[in-house]
C-alpha positions in Angstrom: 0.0 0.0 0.0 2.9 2.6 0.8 4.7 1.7 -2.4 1.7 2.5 -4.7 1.0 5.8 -2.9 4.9 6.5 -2.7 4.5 5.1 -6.2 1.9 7.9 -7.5 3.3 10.7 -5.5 6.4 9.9 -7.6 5.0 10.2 -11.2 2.7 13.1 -10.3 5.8 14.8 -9.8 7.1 14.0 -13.1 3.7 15.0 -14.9 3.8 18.0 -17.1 1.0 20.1 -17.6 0.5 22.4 -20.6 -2.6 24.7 -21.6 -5.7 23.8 -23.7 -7.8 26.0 -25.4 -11.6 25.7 -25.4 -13.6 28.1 -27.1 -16.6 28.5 -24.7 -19.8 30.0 -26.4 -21.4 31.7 -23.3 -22.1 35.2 -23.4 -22.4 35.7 -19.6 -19.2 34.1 -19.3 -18.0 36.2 -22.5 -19.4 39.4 -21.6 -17.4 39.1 -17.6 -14.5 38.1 -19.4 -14.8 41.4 -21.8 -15.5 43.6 -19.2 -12.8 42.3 -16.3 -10.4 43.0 -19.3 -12.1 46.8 -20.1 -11.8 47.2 -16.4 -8.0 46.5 -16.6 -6.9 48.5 -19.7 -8.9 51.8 -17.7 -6.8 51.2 -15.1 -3.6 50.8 -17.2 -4.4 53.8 -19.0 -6.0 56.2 -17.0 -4.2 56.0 -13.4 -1.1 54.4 -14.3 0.0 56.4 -16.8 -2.2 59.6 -16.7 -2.7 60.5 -12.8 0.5 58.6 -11.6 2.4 59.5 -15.2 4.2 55.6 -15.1 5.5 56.8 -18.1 8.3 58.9 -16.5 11.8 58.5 -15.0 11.2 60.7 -11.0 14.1 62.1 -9.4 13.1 62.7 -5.5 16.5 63.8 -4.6 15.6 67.8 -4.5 18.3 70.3 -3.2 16.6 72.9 -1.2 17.8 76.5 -0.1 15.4 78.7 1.7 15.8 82.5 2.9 13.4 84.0 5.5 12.8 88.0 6.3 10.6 89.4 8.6 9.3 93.0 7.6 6.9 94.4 10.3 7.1 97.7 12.8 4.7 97.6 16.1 4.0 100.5 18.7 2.5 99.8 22.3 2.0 101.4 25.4 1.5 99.6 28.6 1.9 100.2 32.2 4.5 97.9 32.5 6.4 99.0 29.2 5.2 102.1 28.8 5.4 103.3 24.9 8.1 101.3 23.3 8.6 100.6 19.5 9.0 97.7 18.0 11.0 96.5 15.4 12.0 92.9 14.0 15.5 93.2 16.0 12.9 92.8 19.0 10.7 90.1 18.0 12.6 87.9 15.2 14.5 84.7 17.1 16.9 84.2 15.6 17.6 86.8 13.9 19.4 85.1 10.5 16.5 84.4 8.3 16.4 80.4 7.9 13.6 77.9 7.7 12.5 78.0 11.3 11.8 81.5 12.8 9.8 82.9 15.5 7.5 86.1 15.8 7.5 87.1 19.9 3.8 88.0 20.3 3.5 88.2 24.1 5.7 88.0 27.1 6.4 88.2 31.1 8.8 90.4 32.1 10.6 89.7 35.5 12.7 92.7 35.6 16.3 93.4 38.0 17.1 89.9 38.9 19.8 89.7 41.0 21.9 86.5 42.6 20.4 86.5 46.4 17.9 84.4 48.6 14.4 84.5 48.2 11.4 82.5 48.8 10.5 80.3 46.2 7.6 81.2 44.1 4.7 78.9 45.8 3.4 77.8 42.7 5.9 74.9 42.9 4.5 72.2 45.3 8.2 70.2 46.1 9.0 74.1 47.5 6.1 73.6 49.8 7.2 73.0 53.4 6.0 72.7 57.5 10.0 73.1 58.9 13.7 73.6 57.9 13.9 69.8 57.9 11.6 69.8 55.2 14.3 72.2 52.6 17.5 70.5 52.7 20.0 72.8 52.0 22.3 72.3 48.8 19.5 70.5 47.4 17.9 72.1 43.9 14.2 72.6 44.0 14.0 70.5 40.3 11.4 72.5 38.6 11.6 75.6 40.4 14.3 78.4 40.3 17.5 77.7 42.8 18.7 76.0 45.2 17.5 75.5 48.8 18.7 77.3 51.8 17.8 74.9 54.6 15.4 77.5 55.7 11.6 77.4 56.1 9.9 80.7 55.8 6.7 80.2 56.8 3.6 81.9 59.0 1.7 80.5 62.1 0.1 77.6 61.5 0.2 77.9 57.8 2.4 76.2 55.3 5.6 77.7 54.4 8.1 78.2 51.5 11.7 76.8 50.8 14.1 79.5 51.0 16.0 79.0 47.7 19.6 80.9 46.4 19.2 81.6 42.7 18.0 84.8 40.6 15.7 87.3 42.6 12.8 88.1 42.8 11.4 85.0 41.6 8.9 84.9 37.8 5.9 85.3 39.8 3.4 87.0 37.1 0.7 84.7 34.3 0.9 85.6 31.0 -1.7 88.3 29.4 -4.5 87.3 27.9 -4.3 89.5 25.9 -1.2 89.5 23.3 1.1 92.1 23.7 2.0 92.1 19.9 -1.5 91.8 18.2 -0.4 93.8 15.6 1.7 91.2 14.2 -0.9 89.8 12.4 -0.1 92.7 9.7 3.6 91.8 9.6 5.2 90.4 6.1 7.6 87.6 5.6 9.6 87.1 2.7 10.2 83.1 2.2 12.7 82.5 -1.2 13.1 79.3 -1.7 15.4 77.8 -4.8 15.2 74.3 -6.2 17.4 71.8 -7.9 17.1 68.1 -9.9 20.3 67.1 -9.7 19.0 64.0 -11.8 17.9 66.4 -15.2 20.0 68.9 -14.2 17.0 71.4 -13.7 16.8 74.3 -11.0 14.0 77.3 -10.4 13.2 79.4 -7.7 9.4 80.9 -6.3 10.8 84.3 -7.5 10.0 85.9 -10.4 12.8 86.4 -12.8 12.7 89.7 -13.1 14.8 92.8 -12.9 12.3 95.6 -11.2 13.5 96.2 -7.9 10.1 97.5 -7.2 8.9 94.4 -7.9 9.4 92.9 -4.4 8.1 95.9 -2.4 4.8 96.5 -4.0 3.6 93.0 -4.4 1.9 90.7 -2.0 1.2 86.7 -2.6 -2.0 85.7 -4.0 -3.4 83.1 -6.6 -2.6 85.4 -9.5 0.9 86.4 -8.1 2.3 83.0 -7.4 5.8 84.3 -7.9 5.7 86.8 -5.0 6.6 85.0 -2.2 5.5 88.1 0.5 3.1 86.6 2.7 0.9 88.5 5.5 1.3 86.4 9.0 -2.5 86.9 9.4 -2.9 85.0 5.6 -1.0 82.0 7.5 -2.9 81.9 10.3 -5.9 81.8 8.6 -5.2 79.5 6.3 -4.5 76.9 8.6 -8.6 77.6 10.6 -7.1 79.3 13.4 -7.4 82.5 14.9 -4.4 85.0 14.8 -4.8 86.8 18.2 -6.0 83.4 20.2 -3.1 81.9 18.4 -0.9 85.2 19.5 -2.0 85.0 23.4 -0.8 81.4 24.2 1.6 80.4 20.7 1.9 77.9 18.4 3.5 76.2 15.6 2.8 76.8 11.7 4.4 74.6 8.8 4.3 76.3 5.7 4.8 73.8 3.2 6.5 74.5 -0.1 5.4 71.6 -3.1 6.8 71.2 -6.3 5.5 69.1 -8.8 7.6 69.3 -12.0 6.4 67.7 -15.6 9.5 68.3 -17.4 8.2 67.0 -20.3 6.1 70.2 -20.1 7.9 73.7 -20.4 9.7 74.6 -17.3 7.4 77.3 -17.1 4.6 75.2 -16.3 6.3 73.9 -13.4 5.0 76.2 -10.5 5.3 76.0 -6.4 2.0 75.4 -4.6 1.5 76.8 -0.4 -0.1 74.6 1.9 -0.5 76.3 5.3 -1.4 74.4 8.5 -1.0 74.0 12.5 1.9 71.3 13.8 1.3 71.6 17.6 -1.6 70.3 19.4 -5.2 71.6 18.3 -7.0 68.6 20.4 -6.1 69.7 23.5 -8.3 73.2 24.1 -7.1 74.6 27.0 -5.0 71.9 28.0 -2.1 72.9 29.9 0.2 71.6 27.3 -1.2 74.1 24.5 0.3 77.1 23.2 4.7 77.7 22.6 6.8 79.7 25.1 10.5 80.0 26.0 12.4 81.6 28.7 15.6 83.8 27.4 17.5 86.6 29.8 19.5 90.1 28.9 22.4 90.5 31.2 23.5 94.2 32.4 26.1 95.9 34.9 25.0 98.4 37.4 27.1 101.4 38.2 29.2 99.4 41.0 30.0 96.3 38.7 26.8 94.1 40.1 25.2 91.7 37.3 21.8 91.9 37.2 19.1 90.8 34.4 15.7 91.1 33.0 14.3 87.6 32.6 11.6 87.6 29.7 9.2 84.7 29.1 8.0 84.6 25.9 4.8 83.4 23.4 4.8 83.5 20.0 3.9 81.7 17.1 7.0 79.2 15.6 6.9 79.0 11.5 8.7 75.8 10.4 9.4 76.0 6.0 9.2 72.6 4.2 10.0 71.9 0.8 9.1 68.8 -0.9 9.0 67.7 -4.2 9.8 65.5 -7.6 10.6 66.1 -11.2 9.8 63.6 -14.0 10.4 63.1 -17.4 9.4 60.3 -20.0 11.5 57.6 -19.9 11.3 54.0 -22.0 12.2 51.9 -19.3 9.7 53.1 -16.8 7.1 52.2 -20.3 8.1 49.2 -20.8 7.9 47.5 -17.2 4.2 49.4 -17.0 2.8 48.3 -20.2 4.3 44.8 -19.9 2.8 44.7 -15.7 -0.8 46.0 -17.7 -0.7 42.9 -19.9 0.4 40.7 -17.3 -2.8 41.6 -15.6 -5.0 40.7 -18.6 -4.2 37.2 -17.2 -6.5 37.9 -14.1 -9.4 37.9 -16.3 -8.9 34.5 -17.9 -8.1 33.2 -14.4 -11.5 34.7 -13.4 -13.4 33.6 -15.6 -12.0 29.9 -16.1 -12.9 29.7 -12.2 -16.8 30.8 -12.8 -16.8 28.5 -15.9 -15.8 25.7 -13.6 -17.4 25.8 -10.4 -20.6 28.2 -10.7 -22.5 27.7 -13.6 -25.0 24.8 -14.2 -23.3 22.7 -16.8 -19.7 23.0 -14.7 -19.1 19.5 -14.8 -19.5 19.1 -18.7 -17.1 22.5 -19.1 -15.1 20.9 -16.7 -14.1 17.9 -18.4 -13.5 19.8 -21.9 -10.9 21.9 -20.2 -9.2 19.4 -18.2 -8.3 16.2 -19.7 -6.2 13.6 -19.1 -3.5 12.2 -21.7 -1.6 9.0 -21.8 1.3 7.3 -23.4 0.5 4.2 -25.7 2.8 2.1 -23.6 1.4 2.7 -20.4 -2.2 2.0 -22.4 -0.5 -1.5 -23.7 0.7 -2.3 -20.0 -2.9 -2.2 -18.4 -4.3 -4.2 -21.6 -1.4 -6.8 -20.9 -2.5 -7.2 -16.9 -6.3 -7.4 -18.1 -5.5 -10.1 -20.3 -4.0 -12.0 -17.5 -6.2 -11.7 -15.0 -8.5 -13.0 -17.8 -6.7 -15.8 -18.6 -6.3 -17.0 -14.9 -10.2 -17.5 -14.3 -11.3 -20.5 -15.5 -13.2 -21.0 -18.8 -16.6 -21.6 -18.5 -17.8 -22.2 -21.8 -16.2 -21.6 -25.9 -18.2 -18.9 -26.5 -17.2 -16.8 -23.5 -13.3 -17.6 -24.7 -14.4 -16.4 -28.2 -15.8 -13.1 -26.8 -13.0 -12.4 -24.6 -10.5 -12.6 -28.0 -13.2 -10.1 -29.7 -12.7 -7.8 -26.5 -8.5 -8.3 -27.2 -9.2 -7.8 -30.4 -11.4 -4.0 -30.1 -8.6 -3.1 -27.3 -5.6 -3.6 -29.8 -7.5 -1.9 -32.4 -8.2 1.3 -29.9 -4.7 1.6 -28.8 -3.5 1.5 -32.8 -6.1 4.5 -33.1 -4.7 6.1 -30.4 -1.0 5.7 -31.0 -1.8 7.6 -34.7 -2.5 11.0 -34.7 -2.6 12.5 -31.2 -5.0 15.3 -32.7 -7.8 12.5 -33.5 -8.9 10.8 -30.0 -12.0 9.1 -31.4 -12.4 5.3 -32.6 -13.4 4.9 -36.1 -16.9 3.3 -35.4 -17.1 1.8 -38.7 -14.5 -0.7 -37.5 -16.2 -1.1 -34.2 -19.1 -2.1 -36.4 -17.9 -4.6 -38.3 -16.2 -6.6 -35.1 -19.1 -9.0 -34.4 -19.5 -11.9 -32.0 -19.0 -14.8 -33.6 -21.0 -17.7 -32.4 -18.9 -20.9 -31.5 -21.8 -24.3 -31.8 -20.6 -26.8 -28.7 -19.0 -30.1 -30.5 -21.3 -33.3 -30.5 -19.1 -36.0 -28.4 -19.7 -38.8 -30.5 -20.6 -41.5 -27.5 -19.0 -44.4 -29.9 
């Protein structure tokens, strides 16, 4: 029993199989197979090679150069300030124009800090205390602003405060709800950005080539002035769905995203930069805690006796991060070939398809079945099984002539079907003619003469 299996598993793996055509006349089945292949070729043509351009050889590897400048004058006049101009020199950080700048909208001021001892500002709970045992001295108070004293300073039967050494008085003030540079929103930046394909050599800028000096101080970015790259901070803001001065109280983050999408089998004028404007920090959060951008920066000074001292400023504003992005492509026969070649490789799915409906879901699957599928063999292995059949014939006993005589007839219709099959392997038929004239042939029993 394991030899015959071991047997067949053997020859099955020495079969070959090769395709057979059948011409199928169904027009359901015809009409799915016509339309699976319509279905491909739109896709082949239409987003392959006209909205994804398969067509073309893409260089990805852009160079990218961008300059920033900030153009913008403010006037305020608060109690704390008083009337003070200012001027980009006051609220551009840094002040080099690069692809990440900041516009200072509002700020604390913690003016005339001076290295001394202090209480700490008891908005910091590990400064909290109930004795000097509870302010170690030499220890830092890690998210406040020094280092403690050892020193308690507390009232009667109240909670106290860690006496720290560090820069004082202590940032004691919240920040302004209203923005102390609201008239930033009217402040112009200049973002010139230039390009380059090192792959077809190709390079352009979001200028206009021009020569008018003018050019540049009169006009203002809009969708019929793509090449003047002057934009108004409150355009940003806006773009992205938020509000300037809410955005100005608290900060934020703004990407400004330069795309270019060159067809370079187009005129390179028809390669143009589009703006996409929108918010990077967290808009999810409302009035989290974690909203809004600030930073912490000091100005140093020297009093008339040689004393340091500072003016610690804590500032909000609104961070503008430029990114540039972009691909070039241009028609290229390689690219062509492997496309058109994977498009006719897909034709394949619809023959696939359809064979398996013809097979397994129609009503006459079992008649289409064996018209595709059929099974072919040798002459010798067809002579092999007549040879056992006329052995296992000859070892049963004879029961009468005439059973002998119609057992030779059988021999005699096999050998005749295997010479018709070891002709022509196009014709698989026996001629029926011949199977006609084989008649039985009677055999009369002998008369056993009893002298």
């Amino acid at each position: 029993m394991g030899q015959a299996i071991c047997k067949e598993l053997w020859e099955s793996l020495l079969d070959y199989k090769t395709e057979k055509y059948v011409v199928t006349h169904n027009r359901k089945v015809g009409l799915l197979y016509r339309l699976v292949q319509l279905s491909i070729l739109m896709y082949l043509l239409v987003w392959v090679f006209l909205v994804k351009k398969g067509y073309q050889v893409t260089d990805t590897s852009m160079e990218s150069s961008i300059i920033t400048k900030v153009k913008g004058v403010a006037f305020t006049n608060t109690s704390e300030f008083g009337e003070q101009i200012w001027d980009v020199a006051d609220y551009v950080i840094p002040p080099q124009g690069e692809n990440i700048f900041f516009i200072v909208t509002n700020l604390v001021v913690t003016p005339n800090q001076r290295r001394a001892t202090c209480a700490e500002s008891d908005r910091i709970p590990q400064a909290w205390c109930y004795e000097d045992s509870d302010c170690p001295p030499g220890e830092p108070v890690l998210t406040g602003n020094g280092v403690r004293t050892g020193r308690c300073l507390r009232s009667k039967n109240m909670m106290g405060i860690c006496e720290i050494y560090a820069w004082c008085p202590v940032e004691t003030k919240s920040r302004p709800m209203k923005p102390l540079l609201g008239a930033a929103e009217n402040f112009t930046v200049y973002i010139r950005n230039f390009i380059h394909f090192p792959r077809f050599n190709f390079s352009k800028s979001n200028v206009l080539n021009s020569r008018d000096r003018a050019f540049l101080k009169s006009c203002q970015f809009g969708p019929e002035n793509l090449y003047c790259p002057i934009f108004q901070l409150g355009y940003i803001v806006n773009s992205t769905g938020s509000n300037f001065q809410e955005l100005a109280a608290k900060g934020g983050v703004i990407g400004i995203q330069i795309m270019w999408d060159c067809d370079l089998d187009k005129a390179a004028s028809k390669c143009h930069p589009q703006y996409n404007f929108r918010r990077l920090d967290d808009t999810f959060s409302g009035e989290s805690i974690s909203s809004g951008y600030n930073f912490r920066f000091a100005r140093y000074y020297h009093d008339a006796a040689g004393v340091e001292f500072r003016t610690l400023l804590k500032v909000y504003g609104i961070r503008f991060v430029v990114m540039v992005n972009g691909k070039a492509g241009k028609f290229g026969i390689i690219p062509t070939g492997i496309n058109v070649a994977s498009g006719l490789a897909l034709m394949g799915i619809a023959s696939f398809f359809c064979d398996l409906i013809l097979v397994n879901f129609i009503k006459k699957s079992d008649f289409y079945r064996n018209k595709k599928y059929e099974e072919v063999r040798l002459a010798e292995s067809l002579q092999q099984d007549l040879a056992t059949e006329a052995k296992d014939s000859a070892e049963q006993p004879e029961t009468q002539d005439g059973n002998s005589d119609e057992k030779r007839n059988g021999c005699e219709c096999s050998q005749l079907l295997l010479s018709n099959r070891s002709g022509d392997s196009k014709n698989v038929n026996v001629n029926v003619e011949q199977m006609q004239n084989l008649q039985p042939v009677e055999v009369q029993p002998e008369v056993l003469d009893g002298s």
